[in-house]
N, C-alpha and C positions, 0 to 999 in steps of 0.2 A: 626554435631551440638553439638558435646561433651555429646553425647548420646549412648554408646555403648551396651546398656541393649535393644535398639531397634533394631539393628543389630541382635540378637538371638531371639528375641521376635516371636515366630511363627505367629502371627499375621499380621509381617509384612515382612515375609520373602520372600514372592513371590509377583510379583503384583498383581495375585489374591487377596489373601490372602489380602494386602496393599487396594484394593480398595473395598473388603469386608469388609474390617475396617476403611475407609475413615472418618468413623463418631469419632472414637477414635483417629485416627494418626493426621488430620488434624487440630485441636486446639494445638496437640503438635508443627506441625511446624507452624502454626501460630503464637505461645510465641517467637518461635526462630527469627521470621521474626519481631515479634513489637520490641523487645531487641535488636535489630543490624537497621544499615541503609542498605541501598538497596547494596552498594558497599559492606561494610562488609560479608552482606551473601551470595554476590555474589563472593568473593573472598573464602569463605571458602567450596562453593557449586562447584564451578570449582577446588579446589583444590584436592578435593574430586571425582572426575571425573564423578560430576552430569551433564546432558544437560541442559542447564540453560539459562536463557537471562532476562533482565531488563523487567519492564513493563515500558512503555515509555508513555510521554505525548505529543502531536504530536513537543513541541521544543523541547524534547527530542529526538526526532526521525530527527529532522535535524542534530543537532551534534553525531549523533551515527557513530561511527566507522563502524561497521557493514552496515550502510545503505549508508554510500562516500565507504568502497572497492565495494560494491555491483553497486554501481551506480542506487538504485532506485529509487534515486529523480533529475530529471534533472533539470533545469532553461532555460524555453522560453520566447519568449518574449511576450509580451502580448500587446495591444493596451491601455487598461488602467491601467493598474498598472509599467509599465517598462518590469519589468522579475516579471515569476510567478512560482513558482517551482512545477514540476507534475510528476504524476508516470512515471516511463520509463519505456518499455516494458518490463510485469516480463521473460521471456522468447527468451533469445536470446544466439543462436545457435552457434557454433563456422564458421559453413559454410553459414548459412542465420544470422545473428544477428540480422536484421531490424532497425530500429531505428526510431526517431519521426521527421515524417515527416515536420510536420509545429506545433503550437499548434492551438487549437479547434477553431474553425472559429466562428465570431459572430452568434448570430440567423439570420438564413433565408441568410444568403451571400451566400449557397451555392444551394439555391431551385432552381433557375432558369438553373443551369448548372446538377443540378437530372432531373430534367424534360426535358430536351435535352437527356439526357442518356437513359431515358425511353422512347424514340419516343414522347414524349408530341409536338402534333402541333406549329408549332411556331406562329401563328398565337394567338392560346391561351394564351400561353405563355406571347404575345402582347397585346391581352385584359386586362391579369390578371394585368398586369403592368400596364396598362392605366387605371386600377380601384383604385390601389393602396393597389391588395392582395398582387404584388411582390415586391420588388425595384428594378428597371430597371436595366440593370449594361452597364456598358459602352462597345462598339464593341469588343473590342479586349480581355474582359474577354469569358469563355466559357460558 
């Protein structure tokens, strides 16, 4: 930050010490942060071999580098919108990886095929649709 009087500064020499003094250091890099753009002090914060990352605003976060190598935003398709882009699984293994099965079912498309999984009578199941708690689904869904 072309401040090397803070580099010896005991105050902020350790992160103890740095977050014992959060109330003095933090206004300092805050001047540094309104006097540059986000690229600039991010270019001199990496140079510097700080961990560092953008704050992003969620269009930020589709064009981010970082989030296409990552693959955390995938694109499924959706019934009303075309394609909808959604988390991918954060978590995926080099032996199991998983992946997104289908994207999220409307409401209620999938109660009638829970309630078959739970022993739910079928008979019930038959009422409840004949009442118009469920929506029927045609034979050949589960």
């Amino acid at each position: 930050m072309g401040r090397p009087d803070l580099i010896t500064d005991p105050r902020f020499a350790t992160n103890t010490a740095r977050v014992a003094n959060n109330d003095i250091l933090d206004p300092i890099v805050a001047a540094f942060m309104a006097a540059h753009t986000q690229a600039e002090a991010l270019a001199v914060f990496e140079q510097a071999g700080v961990t560092v990352g953008p704050v992003c605003d969620p269009a930020d976060l589709m064009d981010s580098q970082f989030i296409r190598e990552r693959e955390a935003l995938i694109s499924l398709p959706d019934a009303d919108m075309g394609r909808l882009p959604m988390h991918n699984i954060p978590a995926r293994l080099s032996a199991t990886p998983g992946a997104m099965a289908r994207p999220a079912p409307a409401l209620g498309a999938d109660t009638t095929a829970i309630l078959r999984l739970i022993d739910v009578d079928p008979a019930t199941i038959e009422t409840l649709q004949a009442r118009g708690v469920l929506k029927a689904t045609a034979p050949d869904q589960p």
